[in-house]
C-alpha positions in Angstrom: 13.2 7.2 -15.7 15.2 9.5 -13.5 12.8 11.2 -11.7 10.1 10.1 -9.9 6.6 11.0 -11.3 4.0 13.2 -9.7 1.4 11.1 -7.8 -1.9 11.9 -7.4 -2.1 9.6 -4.0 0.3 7.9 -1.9 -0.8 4.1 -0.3 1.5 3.3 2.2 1.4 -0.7 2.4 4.7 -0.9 4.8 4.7 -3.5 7.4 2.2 -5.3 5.4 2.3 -8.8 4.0 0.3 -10.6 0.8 -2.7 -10.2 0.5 -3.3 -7.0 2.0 -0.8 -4.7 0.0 -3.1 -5.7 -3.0 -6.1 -5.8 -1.7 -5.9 -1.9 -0.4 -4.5 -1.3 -4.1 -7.8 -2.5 -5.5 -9.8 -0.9 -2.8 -7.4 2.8 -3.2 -8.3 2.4 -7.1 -11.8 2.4 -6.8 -11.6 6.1 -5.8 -9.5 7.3 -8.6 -9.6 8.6 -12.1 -8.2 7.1 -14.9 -4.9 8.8 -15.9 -4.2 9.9 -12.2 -0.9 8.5 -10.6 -0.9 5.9 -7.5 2.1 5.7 -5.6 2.4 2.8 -3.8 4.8 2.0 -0.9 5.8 -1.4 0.4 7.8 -3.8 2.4 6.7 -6.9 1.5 9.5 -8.9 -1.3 6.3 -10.6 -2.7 5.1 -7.1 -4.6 7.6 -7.2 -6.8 5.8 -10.1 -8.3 1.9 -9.2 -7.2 1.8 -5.6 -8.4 2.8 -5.4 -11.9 0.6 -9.0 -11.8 -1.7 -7.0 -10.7 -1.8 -3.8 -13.0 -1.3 -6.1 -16.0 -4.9 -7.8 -15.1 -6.5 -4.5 -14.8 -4.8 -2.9 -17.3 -3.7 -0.2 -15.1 0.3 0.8 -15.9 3.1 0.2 -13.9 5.4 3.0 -15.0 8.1 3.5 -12.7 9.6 0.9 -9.4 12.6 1.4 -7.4 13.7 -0.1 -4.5 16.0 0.8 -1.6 17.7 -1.6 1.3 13.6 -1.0 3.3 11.3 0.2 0.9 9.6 -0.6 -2.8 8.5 1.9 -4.3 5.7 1.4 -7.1 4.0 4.5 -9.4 0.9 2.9 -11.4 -1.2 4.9 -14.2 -5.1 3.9 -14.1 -6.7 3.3 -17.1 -10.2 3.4 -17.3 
């Protein structure tokens, strides 16, 4: 995917290390419809593994990461 998708919300999780990227995911979640786009932006090396973990037990997904030299970047369709 070239472009990046159109969020619905942006979670910034920079500076933050497991498990609190994950746990404000869950807790962002909870106040959003299914279909709507989270973007979710991080710092911490261990997302790469704990977020599409983490939309593959919920269901929710993960349809676009990138990452640059500082920064993941995560874009995560909910499912209901």
């Amino acid at each position: 995917m070239s472009e990046q998708p159109v969020c619905d919300a942006t979670l910034d999780t920079c500076g933050l290390y497991c498990p609190e990227p994950i746990m404000m995911m869950h807790n962002k979640v909870r106040d959003m419809s299914a279909g709507q786009i989270l973007e979710v932006l991080a710092t911490d090396p261990a997302t790469t593994r704990d977020i599409p973990k983490f939309c593959s037990f919920l269901g929710h997904e993960l349809i676009h990461q990138d990452d640059d030299e500082t920064q993941y970047r995560y874009y995560i369709r909910l499912t209901g």
